[in-house]
C-alpha positions as CSV (number, residue, x, y, z in Angstrom):
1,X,89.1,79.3,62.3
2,X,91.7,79.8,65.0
3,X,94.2,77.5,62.9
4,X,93.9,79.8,60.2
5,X,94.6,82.6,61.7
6,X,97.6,81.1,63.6
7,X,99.0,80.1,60.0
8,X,98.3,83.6,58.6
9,X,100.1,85.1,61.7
10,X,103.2,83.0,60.9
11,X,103.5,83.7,57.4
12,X,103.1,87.0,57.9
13,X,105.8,87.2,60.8
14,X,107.9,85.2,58.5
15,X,107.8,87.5,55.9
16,X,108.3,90.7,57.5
17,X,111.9,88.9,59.1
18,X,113.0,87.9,56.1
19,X,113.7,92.3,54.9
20,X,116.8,94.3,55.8
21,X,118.0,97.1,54.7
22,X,122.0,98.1,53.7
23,X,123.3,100.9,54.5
24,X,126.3,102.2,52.4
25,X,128.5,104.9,53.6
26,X,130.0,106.3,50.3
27,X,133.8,107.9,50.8
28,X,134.4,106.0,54.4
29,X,138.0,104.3,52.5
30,X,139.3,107.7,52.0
31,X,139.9,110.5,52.6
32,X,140.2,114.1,50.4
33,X,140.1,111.4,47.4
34,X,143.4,109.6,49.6
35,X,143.4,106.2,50.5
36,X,143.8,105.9,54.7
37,X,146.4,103.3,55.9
38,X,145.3,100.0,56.5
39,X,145.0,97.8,59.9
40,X,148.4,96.1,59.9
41,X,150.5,98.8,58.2
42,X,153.9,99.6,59.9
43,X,154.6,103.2,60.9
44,X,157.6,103.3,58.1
45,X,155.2,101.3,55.3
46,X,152.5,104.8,56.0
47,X,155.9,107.5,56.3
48,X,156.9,106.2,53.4
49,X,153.7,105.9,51.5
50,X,151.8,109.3,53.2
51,X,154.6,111.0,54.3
52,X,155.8,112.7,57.3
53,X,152.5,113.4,59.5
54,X,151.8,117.0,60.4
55,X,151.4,116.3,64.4
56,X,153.1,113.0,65.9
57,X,151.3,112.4,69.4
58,X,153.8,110.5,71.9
59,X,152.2,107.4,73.0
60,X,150.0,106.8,75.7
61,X,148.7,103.7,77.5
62,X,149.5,100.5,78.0
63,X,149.7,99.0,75.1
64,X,150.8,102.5,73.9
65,X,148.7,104.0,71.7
66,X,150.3,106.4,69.0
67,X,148.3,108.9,67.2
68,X,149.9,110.6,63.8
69,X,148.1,113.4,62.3
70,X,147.9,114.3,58.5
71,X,145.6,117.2,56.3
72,X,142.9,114.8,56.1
73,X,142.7,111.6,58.4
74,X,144.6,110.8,61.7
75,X,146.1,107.2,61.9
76,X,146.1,105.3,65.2
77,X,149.3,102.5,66.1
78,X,149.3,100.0,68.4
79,X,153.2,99.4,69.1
80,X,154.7,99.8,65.6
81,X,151.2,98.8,63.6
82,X,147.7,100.7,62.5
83,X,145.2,99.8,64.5
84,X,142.5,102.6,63.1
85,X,142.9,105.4,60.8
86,X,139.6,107.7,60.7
87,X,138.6,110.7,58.1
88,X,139.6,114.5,60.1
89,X,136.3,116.9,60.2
């Protein structure tokens, strides 16, 4: 009696481990139907394909951190390269 309700406790724990869930965040690539720049980019591969940035921050830090602001997303540089580029809200 106790085995089988050991075993039943087990394949029950076994099954409930083996769900997930996903989430999907829809529109996270882009921004106002724009691609962002990628990790690894150089600031004159994004000027040249985004443009000149509305707002250029000066760098701060060490390493320095450069933050360029465009109409929809904001792209982040470590040195010369994109470290992050997030959606504006």
């Amino acid at each position: 009696m106790v085995r089988l309700r050991v075993l039943c406790l087990i394949g029950l724990l076994l099954s409930v481990s083996g769900h997930a869930d996903t989430l999907e965040m829809k529109g996270i690539d882009t921004a106002n139907g724009q691609a962002r720049p990628t990790r690894g980019m150089s600031m004159a591969a994004v000027e040249q394909r985004y443009g000149t940035p509305a707002n250029r921050r000066a760098a701060v830090g060490e390493p320095p951190i450069t933050r360029w602001e465009y109409a929809g997303f904001t792209v982040y540089f470590e040195h010369q390269f994109v470290i992050h580029s997030v959606v504006n809200r």
